[in-house]
VEXTOR-192610 format. One record per residue: x, y, z of N, C-alpha, C in turn. Coordinates in Angstrom, 1 decimal. Layout:
// VEXTOR-192610
 n_east n_north   n_up ca_east ca_north  ca_up c_east c_north   c_up
      X       Y      Z       X        Y      Z      X       Y      Z
...
END
This chain:
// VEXTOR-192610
 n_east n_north   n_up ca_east ca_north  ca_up c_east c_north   c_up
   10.6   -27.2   -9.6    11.6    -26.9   -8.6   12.0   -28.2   -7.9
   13.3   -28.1   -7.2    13.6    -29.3   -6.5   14.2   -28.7   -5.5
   13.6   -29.9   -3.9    14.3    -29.6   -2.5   14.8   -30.4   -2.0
   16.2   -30.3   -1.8    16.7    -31.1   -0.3   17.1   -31.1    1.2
   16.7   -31.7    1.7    17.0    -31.7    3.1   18.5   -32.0    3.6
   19.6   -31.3    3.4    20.5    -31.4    3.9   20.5   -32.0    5.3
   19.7   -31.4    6.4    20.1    -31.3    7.6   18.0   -30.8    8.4
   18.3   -31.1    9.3    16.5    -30.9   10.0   16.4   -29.7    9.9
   16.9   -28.7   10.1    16.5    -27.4    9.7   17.6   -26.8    8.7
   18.2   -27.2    7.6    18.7    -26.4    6.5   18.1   -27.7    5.2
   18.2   -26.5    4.2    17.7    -27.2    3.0   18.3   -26.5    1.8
   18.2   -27.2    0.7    18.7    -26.1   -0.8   17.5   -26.5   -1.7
   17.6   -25.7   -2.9    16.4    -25.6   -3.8   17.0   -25.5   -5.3
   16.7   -25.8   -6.0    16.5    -25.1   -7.3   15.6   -25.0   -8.1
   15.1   -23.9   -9.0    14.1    -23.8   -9.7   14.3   -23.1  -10.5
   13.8   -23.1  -12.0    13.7    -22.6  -13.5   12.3   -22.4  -13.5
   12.3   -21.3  -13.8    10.6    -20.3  -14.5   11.1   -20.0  -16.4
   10.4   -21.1  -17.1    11.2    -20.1  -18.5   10.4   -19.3  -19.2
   10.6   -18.4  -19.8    10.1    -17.2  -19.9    9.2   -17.3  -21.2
    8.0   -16.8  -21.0     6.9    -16.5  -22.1    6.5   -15.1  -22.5
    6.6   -14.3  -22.1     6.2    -12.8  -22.4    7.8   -12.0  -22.7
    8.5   -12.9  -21.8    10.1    -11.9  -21.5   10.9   -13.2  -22.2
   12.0   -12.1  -22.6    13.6    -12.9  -23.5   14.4   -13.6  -22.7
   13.9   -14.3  -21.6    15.0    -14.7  -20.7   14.1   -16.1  -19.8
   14.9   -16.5  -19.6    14.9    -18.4  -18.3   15.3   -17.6  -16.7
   14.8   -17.7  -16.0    15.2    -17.5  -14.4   15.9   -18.7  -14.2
   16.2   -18.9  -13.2    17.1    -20.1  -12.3   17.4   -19.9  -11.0
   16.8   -19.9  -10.3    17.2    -19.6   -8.5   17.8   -20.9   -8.0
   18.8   -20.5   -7.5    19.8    -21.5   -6.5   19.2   -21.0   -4.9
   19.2   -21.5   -3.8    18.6    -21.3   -2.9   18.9   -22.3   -1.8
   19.3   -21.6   -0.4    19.3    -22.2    1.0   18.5   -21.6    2.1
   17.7   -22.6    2.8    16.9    -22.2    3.9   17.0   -22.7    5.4
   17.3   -22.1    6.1    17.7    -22.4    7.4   16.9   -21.9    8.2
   16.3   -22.7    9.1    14.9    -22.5   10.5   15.9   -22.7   11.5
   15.9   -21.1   12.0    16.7    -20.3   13.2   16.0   -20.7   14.7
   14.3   -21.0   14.5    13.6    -21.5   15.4   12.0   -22.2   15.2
   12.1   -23.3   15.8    10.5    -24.1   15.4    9.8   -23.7   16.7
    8.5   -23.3   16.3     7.1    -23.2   17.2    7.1   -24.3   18.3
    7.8   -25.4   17.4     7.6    -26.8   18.7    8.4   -26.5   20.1
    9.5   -25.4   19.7    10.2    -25.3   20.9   10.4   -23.5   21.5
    9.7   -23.1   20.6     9.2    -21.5   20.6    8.0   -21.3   20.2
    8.0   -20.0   20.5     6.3    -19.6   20.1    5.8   -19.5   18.5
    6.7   -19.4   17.9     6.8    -19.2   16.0    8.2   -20.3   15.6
    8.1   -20.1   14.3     8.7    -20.9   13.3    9.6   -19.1   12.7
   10.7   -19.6   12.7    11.5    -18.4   12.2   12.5   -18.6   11.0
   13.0   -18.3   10.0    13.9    -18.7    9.3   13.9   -17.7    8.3
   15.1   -18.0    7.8    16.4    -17.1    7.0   16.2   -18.0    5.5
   16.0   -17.0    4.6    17.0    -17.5    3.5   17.4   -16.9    2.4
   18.3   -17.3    1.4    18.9    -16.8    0.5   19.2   -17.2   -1.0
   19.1   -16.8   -2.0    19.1    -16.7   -3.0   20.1   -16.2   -4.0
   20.3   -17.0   -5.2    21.2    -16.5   -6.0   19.8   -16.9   -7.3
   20.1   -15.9   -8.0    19.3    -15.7   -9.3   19.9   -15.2  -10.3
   19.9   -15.9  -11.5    20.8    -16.4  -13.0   19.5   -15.8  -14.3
   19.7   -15.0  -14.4    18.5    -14.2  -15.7   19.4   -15.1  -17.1
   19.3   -15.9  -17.8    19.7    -16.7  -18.9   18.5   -15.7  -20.3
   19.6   -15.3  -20.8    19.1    -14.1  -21.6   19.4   -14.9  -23.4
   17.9   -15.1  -24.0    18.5    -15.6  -25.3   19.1   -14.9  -26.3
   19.0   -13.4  -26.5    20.0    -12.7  -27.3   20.5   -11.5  -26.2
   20.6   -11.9  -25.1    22.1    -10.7  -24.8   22.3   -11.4  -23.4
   23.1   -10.7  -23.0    24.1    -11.0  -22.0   23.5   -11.6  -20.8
   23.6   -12.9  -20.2    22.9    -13.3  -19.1   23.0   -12.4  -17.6
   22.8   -12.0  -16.7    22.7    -11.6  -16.0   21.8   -11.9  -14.8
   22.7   -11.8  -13.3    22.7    -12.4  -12.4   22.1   -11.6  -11.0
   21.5   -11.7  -10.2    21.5    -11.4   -8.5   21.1   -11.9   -7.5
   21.0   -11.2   -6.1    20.4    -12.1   -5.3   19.3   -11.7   -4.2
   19.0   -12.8   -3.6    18.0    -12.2   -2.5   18.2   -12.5   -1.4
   16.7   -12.6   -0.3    17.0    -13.2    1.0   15.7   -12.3    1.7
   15.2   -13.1    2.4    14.3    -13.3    2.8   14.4   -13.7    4.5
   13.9   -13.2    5.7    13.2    -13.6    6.9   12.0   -13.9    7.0
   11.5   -15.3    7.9     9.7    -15.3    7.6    9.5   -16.0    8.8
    8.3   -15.3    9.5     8.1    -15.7   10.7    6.5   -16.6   10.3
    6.5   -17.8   11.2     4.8    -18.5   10.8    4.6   -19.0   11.9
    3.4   -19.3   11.8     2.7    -19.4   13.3    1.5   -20.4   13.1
    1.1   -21.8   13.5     0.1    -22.4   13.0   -1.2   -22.0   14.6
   -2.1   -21.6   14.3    -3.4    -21.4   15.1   -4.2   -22.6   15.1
   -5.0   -23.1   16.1    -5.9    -23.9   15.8   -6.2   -24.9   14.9
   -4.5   -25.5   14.9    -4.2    -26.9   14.5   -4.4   -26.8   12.7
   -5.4   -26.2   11.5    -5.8    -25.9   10.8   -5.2   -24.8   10.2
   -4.8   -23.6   10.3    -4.3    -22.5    9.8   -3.1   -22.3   10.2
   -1.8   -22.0    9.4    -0.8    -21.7    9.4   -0.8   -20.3    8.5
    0.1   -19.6    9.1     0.3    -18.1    8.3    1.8   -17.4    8.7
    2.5   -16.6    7.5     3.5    -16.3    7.7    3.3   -14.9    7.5
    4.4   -14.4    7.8     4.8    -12.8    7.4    6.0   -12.5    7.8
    6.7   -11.9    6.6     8.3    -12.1    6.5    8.8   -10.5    6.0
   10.0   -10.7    5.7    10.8     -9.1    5.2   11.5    -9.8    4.0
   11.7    -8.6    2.5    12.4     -9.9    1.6   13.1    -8.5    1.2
   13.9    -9.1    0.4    15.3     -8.1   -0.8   15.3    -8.8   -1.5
   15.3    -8.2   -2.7    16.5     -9.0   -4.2   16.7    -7.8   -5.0
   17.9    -8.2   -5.5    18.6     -6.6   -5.7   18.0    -6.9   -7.2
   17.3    -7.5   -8.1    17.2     -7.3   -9.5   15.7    -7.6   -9.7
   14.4    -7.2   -9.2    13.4     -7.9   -9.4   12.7    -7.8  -10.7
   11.8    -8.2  -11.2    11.6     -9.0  -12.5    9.8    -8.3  -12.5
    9.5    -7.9  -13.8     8.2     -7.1  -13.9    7.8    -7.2  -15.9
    7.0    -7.8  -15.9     6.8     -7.3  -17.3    6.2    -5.8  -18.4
    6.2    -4.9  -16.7     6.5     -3.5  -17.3    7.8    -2.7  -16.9
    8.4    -3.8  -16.3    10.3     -2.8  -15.6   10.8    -2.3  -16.9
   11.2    -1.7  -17.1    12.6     -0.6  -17.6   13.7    -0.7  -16.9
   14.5    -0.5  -18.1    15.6     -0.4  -17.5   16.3     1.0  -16.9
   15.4     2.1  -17.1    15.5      3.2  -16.4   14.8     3.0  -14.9
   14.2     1.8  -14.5    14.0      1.5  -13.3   14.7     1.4  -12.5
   14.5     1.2  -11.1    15.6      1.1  -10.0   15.0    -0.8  -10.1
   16.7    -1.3   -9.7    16.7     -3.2   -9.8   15.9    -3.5   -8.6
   16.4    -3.1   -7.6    15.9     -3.7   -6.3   15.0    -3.8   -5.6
   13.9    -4.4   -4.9    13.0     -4.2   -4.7   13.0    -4.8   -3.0
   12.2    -4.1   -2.0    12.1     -4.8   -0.4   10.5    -5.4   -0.6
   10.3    -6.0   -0.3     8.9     -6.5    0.5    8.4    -7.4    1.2
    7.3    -7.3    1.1     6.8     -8.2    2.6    5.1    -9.3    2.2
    6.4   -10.2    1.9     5.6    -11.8    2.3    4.7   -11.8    3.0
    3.3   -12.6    2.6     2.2    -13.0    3.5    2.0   -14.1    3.0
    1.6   -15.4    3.5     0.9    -16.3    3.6    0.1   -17.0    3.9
   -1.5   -17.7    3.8    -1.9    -18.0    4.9   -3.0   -19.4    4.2
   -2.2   -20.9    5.0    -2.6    -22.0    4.4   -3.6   -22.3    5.4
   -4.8   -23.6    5.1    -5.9    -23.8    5.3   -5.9   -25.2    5.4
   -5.3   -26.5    6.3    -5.3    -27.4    5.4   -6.6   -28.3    5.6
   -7.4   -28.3    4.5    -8.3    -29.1    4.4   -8.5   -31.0    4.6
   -7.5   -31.3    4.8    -7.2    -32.8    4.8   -5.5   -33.0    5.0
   -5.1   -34.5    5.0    -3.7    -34.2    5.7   -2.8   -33.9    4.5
   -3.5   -34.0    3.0    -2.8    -34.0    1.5   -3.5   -33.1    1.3
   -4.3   -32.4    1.7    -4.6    -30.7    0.1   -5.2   -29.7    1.4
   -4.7   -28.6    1.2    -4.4    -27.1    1.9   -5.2   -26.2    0.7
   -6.0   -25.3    1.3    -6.2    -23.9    0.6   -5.3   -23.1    1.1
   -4.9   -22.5    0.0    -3.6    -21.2    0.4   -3.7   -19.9   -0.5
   -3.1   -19.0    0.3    -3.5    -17.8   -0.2   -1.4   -17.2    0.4
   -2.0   -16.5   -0.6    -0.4    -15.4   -0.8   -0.6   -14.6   -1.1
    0.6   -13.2   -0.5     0.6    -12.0   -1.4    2.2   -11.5   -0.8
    2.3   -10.3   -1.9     3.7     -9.9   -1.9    3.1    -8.4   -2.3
    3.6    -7.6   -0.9     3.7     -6.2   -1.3    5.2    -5.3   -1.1
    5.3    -4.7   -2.4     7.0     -4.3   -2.6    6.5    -2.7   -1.5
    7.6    -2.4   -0.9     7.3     -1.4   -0.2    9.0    -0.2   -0.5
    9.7    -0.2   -0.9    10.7      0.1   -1.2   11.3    -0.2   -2.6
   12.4     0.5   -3.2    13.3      0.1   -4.3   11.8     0.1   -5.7
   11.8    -0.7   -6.8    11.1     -0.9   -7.5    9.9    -2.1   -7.6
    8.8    -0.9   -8.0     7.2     -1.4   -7.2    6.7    -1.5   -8.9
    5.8    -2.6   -9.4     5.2     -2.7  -10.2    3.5    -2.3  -10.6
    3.4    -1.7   -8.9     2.1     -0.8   -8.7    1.4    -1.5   -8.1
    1.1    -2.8   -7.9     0.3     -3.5   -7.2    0.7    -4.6   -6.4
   -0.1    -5.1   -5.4     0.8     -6.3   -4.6    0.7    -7.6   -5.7
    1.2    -8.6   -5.8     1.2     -9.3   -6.3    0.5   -10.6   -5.6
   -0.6   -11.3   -5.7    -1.3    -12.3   -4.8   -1.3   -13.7   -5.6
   -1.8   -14.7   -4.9    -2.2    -16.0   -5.6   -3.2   -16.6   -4.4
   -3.8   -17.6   -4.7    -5.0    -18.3   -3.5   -5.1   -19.4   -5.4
   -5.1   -20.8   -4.3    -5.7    -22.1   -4.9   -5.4   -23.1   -3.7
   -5.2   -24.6   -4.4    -4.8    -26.1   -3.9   -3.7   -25.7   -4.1
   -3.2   -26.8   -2.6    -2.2    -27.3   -3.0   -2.5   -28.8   -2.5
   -1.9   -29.8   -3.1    -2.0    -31.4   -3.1   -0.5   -31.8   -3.0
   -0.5   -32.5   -1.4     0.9    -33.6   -1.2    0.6   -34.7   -2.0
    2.0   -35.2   -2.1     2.0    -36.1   -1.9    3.6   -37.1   -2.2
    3.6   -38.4   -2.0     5.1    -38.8   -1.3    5.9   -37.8   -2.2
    6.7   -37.2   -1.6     7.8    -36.4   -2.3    7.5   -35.3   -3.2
    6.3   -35.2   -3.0     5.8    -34.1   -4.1    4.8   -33.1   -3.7
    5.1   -31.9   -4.0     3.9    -31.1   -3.7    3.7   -30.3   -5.3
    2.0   -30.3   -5.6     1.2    -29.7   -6.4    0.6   -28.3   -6.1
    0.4   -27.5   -6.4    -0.2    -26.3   -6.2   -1.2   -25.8   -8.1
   -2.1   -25.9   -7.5    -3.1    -25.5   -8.8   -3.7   -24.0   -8.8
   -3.2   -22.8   -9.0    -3.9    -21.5   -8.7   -4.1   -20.4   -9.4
   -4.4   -19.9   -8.7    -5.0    -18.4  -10.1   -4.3   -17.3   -9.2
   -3.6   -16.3  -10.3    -2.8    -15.8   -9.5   -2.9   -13.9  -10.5
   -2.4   -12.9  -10.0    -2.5    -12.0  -10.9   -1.0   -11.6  -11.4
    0.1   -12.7  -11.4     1.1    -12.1  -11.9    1.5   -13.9  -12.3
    2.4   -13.6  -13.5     3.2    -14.9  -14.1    5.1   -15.1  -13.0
    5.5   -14.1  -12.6     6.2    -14.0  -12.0    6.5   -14.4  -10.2
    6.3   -16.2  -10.6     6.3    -16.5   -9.0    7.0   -17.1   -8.6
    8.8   -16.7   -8.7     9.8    -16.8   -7.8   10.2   -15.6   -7.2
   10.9   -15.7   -6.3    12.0    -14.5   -5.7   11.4   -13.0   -6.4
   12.5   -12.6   -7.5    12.5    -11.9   -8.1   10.6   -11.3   -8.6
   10.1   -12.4   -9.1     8.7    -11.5   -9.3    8.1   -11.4   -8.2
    7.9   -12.3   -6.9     7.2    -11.5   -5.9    7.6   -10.3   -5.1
    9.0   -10.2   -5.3     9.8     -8.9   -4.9    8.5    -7.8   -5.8
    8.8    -7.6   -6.9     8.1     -6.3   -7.6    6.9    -6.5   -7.6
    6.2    -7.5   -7.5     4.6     -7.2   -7.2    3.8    -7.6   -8.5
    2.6    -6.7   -9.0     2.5     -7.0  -10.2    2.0    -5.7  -11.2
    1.7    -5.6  -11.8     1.3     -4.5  -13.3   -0.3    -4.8  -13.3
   -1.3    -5.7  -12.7    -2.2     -5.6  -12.6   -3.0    -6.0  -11.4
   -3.7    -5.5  -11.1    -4.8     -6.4   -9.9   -5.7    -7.0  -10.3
   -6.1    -7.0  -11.0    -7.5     -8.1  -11.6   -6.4    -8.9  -12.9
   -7.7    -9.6  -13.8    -7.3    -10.4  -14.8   -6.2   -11.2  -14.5
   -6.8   -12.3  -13.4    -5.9    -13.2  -13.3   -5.7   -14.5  -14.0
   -4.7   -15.2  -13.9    -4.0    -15.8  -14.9   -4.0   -17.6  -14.1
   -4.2   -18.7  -14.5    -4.0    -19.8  -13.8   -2.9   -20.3  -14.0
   -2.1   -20.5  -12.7    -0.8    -21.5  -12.5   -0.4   -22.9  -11.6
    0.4   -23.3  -12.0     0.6    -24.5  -11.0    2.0   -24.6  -11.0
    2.8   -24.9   -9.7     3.9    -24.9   -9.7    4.3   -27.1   -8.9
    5.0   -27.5   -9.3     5.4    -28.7   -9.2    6.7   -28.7   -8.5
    6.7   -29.5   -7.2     8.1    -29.2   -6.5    8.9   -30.8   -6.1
    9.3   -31.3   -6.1     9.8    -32.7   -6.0   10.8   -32.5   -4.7
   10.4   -33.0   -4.0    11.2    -33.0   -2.2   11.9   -34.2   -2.3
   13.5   -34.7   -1.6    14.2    -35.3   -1.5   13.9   -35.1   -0.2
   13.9   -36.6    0.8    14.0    -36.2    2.3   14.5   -37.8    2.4
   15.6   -37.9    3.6    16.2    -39.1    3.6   16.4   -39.5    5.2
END
């Protein structure tokens, strides 16, 4: 994935997940805007939104979107944690049907650890609470490692679906987790 900093509090994204179990490439286009910083309020508040492009190798590509609120709060100089509200009208499961309902609501948690001023323990989860649920919350906990312009994340997670769309639906299992890393390249000027 890649981020720019437009502006001190707005940014854009983009990111490709391509697909190993499923017939299709994701693509999220994406802007984030911090409505309020803790430095000058009590929390960190921010909005964002998504456009997602399903790139389908034998049939028709197909598209939707999301959006997300997420409030975070750093304690005791060391822990930072969020908890947000999310939508995306088409979420992504490698047991969905298409007799399923697309949409899925849920609710973001996060909660980083940072061990040094370059590598954080972090923990995640995503539970769908409305629209289509894949039966279980979807979680992750590993590293993550800065550095100039770059952030690394090395983790073990119980779903392959870790944009938008898959943490919307959650996952098809709770155990038998799977290891991932996600690579993000920051532009800041």
């Amino acid at each position: 994935s890649v981020r720019y900093g437009l502006m001190d509090k707005l940014d854009i994204g983009f990111s490709r997940l391509n697909g190993t179990i499923e017939d299709f490439d994701t693509y999220n286009f994406d802007t984030k805007y911090g409505l309020f910083s803790e430095k000058n309020f009590y929390t960190d508040l921010l909005v964002s939104a998504v456009y997602t492009w399903f790139n389908h190798e034998n049939a028709q590509d197909t598209n939707a979107f999301g959006t997300q609120v997420i409030s975070g709060k750093t304690v005791a100089e060391k822990f930072y944690f969020t908890l947000g509200l999310g939508f995306h009208s088409n979420s992504s499961s490698s047991v969905k049907i298409a007799s399923d309902k697309n949409y899925s609501f849920f609710l973001p948690a996060t909660l980083k650890f940072n061990l040094m001023q370059w590598m954080a323990l972090i923990g995640e989860c995503s539970i769908p609470f409305a629209g289509y649920s894949a039966n279980n919350p979807s979680w992750a906990t590993g590293f993550k490692f800065l550095t100039f312009g770059h952030s690394f994340s090395l983790l073990i997670s119980n779903t392959q679906y870790i944009s938008i769309d898959g943490e919307a639906a959650g996952s098809d299992r709770w155990g038998k987790p799977i290891l991932a890393f996600s690579l993000t390249r920051e532009f800041i000027f």
